[in-house]
KETOR-895088 format. One record per residue (C-alpha): y, x, z. Coordinates in steps of 0.02 Angstrom, whole numbers, padded with zeros to 5 digits, always signed. Layout:
REM residues N
YXZ
...
REM end
This chain:
REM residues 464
+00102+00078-01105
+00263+00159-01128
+00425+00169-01051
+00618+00176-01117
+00731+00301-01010
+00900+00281-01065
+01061+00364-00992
+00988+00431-00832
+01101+00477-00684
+01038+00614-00531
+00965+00516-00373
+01102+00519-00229
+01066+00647-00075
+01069+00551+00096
+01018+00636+00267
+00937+00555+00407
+00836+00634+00560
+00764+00438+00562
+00582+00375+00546
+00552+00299+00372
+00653+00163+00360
+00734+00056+00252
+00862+00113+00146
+01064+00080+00196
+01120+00062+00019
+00969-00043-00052
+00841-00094+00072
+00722-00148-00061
+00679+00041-00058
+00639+00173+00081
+00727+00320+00171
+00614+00464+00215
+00667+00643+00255
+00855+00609+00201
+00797+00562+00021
+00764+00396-00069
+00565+00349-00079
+00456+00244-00156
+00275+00245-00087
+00132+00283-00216
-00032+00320-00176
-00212+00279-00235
-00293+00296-00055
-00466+00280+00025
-00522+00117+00115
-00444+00141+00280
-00595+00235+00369
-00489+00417+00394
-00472+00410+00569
-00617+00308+00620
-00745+00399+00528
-00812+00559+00615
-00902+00611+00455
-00716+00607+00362
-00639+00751+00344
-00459+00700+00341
-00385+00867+00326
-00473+00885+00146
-00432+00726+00119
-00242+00723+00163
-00237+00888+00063
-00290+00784-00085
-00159+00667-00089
-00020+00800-00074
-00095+00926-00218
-00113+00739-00315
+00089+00729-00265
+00077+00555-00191
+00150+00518-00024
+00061+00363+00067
-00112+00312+00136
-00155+00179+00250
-00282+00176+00386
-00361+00043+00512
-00329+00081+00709
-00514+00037+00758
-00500-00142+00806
-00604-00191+00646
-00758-00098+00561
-00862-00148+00416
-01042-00087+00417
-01142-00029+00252
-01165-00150+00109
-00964-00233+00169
-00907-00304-00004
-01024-00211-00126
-00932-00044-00085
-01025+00132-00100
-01017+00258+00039
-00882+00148+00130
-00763+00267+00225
-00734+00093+00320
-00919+00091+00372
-00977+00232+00462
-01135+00271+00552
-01141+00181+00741
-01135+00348+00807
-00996+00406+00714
-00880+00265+00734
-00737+00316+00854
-00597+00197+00920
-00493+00164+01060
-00603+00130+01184
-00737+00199+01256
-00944+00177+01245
-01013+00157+01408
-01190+00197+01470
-01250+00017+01453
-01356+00002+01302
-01359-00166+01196
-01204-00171+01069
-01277-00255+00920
-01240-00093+00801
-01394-00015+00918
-01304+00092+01033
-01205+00086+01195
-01068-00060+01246
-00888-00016+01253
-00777-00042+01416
-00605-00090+01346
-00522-00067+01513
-00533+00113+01468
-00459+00229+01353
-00558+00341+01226
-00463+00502+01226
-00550+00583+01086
-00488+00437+00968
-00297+00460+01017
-00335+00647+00999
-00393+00639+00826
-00266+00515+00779
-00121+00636+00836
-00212+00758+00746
-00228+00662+00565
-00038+00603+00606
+00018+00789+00609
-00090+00857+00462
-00003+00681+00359
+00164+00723+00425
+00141+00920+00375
+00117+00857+00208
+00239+00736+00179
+00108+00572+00189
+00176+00406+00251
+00044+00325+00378
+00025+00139+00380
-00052+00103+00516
-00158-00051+00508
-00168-00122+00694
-00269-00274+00659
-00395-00358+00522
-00473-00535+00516
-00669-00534+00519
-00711-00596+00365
-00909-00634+00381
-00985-00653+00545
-01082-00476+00548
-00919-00402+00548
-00892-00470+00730
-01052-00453+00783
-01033-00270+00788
-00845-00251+00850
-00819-00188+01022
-00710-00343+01059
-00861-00472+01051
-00920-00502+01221
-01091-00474+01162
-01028-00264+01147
-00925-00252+01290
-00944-00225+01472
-00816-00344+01499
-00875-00490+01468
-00718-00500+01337
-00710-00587+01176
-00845-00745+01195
-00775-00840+01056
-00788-00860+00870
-00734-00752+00737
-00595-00845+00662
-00528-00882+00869
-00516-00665+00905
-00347-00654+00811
-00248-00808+00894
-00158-00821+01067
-00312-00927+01145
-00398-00802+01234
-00299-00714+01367
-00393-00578+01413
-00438-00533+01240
-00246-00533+01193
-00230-00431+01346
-00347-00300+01257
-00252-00309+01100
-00091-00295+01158
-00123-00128+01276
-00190-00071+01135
-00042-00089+01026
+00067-00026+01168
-00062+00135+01191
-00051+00170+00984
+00138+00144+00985
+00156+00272+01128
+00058+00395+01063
+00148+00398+00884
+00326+00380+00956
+00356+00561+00904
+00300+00537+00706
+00431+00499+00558
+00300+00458+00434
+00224+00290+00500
+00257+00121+00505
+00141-00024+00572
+00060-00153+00476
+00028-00300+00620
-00129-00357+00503
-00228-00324+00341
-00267-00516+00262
-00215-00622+00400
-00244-00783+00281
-00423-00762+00311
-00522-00776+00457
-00415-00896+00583
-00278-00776+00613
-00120-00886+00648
+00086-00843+00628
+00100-00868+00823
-00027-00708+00874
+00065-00620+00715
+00233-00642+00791
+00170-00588+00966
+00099-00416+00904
+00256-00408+00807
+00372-00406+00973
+00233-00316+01070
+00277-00156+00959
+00447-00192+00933
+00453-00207+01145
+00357-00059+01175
+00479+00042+01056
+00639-00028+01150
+00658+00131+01238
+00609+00249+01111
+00768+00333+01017
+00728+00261+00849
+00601+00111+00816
+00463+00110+00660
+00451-00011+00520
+00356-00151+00544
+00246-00243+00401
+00174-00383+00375
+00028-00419+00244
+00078-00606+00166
-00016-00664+00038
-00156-00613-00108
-00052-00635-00270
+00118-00690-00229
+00214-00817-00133
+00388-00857-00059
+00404-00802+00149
+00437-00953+00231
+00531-00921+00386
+00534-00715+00359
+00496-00640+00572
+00673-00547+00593
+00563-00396+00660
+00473-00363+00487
+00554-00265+00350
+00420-00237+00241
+00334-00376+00169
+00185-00324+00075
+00045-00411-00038
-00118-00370-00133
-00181-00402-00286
+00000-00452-00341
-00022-00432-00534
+00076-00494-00619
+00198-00421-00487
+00294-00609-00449
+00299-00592-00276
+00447-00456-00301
+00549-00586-00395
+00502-00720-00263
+00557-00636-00103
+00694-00503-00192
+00836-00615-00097
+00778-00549+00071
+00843-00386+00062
+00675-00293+00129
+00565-00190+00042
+00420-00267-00045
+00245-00186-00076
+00071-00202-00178
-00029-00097-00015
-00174-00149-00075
-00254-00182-00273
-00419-00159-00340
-00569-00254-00372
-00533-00276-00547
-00667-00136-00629
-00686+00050-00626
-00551+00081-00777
-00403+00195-00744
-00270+00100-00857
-00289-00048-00727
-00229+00028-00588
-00102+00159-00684
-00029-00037-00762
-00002-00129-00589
+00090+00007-00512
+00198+00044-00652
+00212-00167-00678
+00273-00167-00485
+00384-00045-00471
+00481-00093-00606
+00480-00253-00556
+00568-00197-00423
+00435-00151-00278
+00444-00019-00160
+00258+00025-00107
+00094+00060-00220
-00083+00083-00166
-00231+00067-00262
-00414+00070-00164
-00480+00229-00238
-00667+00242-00191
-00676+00405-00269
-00647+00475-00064
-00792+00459+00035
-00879+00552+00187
-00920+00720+00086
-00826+00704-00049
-00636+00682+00020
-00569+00768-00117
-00586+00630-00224
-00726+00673-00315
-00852+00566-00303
-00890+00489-00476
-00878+00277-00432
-01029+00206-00494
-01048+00031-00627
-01057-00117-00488
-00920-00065-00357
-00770-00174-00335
-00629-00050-00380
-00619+00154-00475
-00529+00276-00425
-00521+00453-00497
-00432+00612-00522
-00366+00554-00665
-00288+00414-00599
-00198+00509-00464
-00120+00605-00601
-00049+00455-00678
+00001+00407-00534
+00098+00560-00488
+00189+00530-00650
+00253+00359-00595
+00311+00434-00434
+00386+00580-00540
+00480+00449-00637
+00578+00354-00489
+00614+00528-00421
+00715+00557-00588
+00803+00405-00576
+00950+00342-00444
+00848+00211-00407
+00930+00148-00258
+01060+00084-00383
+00955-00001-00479
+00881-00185-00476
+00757-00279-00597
+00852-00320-00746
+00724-00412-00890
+00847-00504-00935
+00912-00363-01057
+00755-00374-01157
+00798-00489-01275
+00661-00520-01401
+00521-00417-01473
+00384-00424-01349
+00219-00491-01386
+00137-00621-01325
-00012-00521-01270
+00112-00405-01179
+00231-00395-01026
+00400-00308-01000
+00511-00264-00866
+00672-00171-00832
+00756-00084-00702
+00954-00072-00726
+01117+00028-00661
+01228-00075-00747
+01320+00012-00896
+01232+00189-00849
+01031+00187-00844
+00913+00059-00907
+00707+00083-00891
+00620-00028-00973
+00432-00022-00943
+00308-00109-01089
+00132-00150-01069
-00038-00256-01127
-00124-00301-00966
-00198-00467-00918
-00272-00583-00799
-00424-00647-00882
-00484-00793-00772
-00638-00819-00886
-00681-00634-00899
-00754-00503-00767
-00662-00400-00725
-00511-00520-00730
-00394-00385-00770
-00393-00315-00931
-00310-00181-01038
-00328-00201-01236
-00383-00018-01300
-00305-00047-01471
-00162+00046-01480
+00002-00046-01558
+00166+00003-01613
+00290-00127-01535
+00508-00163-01578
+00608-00217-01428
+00798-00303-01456
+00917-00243-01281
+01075-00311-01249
+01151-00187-01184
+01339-00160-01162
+01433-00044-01267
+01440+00122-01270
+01354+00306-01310
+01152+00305-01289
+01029+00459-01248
+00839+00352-01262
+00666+00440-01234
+00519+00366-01216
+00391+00422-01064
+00188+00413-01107
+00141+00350-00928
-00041+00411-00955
-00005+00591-00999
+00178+00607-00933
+00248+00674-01120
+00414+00622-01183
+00462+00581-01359
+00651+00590-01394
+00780+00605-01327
+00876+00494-01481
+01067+00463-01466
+01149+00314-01536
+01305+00230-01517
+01298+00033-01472
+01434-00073-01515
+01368-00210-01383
+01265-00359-01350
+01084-00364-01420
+01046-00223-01522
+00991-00094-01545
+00811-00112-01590
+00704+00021-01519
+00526+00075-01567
+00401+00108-01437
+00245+00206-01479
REM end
């Protein structure tokens, strides 16, 4: 797993007093603080906020001593409960009486998680208190929020216990199925949803580091384009006032697909599981930033996860996150050691790859730069994968590595340990050459070695 640097140039300075946004000059990438970003993170499973027995402060301090920049977290509307998906100590799942969101428990007893029934004509203070509070600690340390408003309810114990099933309520709110909470049908239940939207929306109009993500996986569970495109204008209405609006996201597909009809409110259009990274290539035309904001699933191994961000940001992505179950309720520094059987890793380790990748886009002018495998003429192998990022005439990266879907094996993904020296033909044009070659699992260089290239494709370079 090795990357070719050739001819970098500084990144360009910009300054902006802006919420992240996308970037003027290329807005396949990010603007953040006046500077160019990219989005890398290997966060925990959305539970930060509401989790009372997560400590987000240690947890947020994590991420910035790792030197990644993102996390995303769930807004309360969804909750899984212990034993969700085969994952341990699920920050996503916490104890009835530690579960906080936006509305308030009453003094009725009967909510099918064993203790009191919300009233969701009310507010819970001491949720938007604590999410101001995580959304200044993030913002202190330069961490990008996305801010998951909404997720499908994938099983039917998930709605059993949410506070929006009539059966939890006070209300009398929310007597339908599962796959009918996320559609326009009901309209006191989209009543609910949208003040809470407008309540969230309000109460983070002051933060630079957030965008919203209108829902995580709406392909499962019922939830249809029409309610998607409501909460999309809901924010973007409840923003018209404000002096600068936030991104807004929207999850499309697992693996990758062409948008059909793209909403004109979303810039950020962002998979999981894309690997190989396809859906880059398929929506690139759209001008918006693309992300992978959510992989795992695939085994406990580092060299997954370190592959699929590398393989998507040179493919021309914006946004990396890899579910890292390492954080957990006690162990938010990322320490807890993932056990054989979960879905997904996560580990110290990996964060410090990670940081490297990040490290690596900062060195580059990225926002001149767009995928470019054509370049890479011959030489890769047919149990490998290559992919290029190009300034054209300045600064090529070509990124080279050996992971695979493996539909027959389990995991599916997987990363051949045998190292192997490989020789990659680059038509590049002509000119004077400075090439190094970046370890992506230790961050070493080898090189720099300086050639001259009369033109078209040669030269032949070694990687490691």
């Amino acid at each position: 797993m090795k990357v070719l640097l050739a001819l970098c140039t500084a990144a360009a300075t910009l300054n902006a007093a802006q919420p992240i946004r996308l970037h003027p000059d290329n807005p396949h990438y990010f603007l953040f603080r006046g500077k160019p970003t990219v989005l890398v993170t290997s966060g925990e499973h959305y539970g930060a906020v509401i989790n009372l027995d997560f400590d987000y402060r240690k947890y947020l301090a994590a991420l910035e001593a790792a030197g990644l920049n993102h996390t995303r977290t769930f807004a309360g509307a969804y909750r899984e409960i212990p034993g969700s998906f085969n994952i341990p100590n699920n920050t996503l799942a916490p104890k009835p009486d530690r579960f906080i969101c936006p509305w308030p428990r009453t003094e009725v007893p009967g909510a099918k998680d064993g203790g009191n029934k919300f009233d969701l004509t009310k507010w819970n203070e001491a949720y938007f208190q604590r999410l101001r509070a995580f959304m200044e600690e993030a913002s202190r340390r330069g961490v990008v929020l996305e801010m998951n408003l909404f997720c499908p309810f994938y099983e039917d114990e998930l709605w059993d216990v949410n506070p929006m099933n009539a059966v939890n309520n006070v209300n009398g709110i929310g007597g339908l199925k599962r796959t009918e909470a996320l559609t326009l049908k009901d309209a006191r239940l989209l009543a609910v949803q949208e003040a809470m939207v407008r309540r969230i929306v309000t109460e983070l109009r002051d933060f630079d580091n957030l965008y919203y993500e209108i829902c995580n996986e709406p392909y499962f569970g019922g939830v249809t384009f029409e309610w998607q495109a409501h909460i999309s204008k809901v924010i973007d209405g409840t923003e018209a006032s404000f002096p600068a609006r936030r991104l807004i996201s929207q999850n499309i597909a697992n693996g990758s697909v062409r948008v059909d009809h793209p909403n004109p409110l979303v810039s950020l259009f962002n998979f999981h599981y894309s690997r190989p990274p396809e859906s880059v290539a398929l929506n690139y035309e759209f001008g918006r930033a693309i992300g992978n904001n959510e992989t795992g699933f695939d085994g406990l191994a580092d060299a997954t996860y370190r592959i699929q961000g590398w393989d998507f940001l040179m493919a021309g992505g914006a946004l990396y996150n890899n579910l890292d179950y390492s954080f957990t309720a006690g162990h938010e520094d990322g320490s807890f050691i993932v056990p054989p059987g979960a879905p997904g890793g996560g580990s110290p380790a990996l964060r410090r790859q990670l940081k490297i990748l990040r490290d690596f886009f900062e060195g580059l002018n990225f926002i001149r730069m767009a995928p470019a495998s054509g370049i890479i003429r011959s030489g890769v192998p047919p149990d490998a994968s290559a992919r290029a990022l190009a300034e054209a005439g300045r600064t090529y990266a070509v990124y080279l590595h050996r992971g695979r879907i493996d539909a027959k094996a389990k995991p599916r993904y997987n990363v051949p340990a045998t190292p192997q020296r490989v020789t990659l033909t680059l038509d590049l044009p002509a000119g004077p050459y400075a090439a190094s070659w970046l370890n992506t699992k230790t961050g070493e260089y080898e090189g720099p070695e300086r050639f001259a290239h009369g033109g078209g494709a040669s030269p032949s370079l070694c990687a490691p």
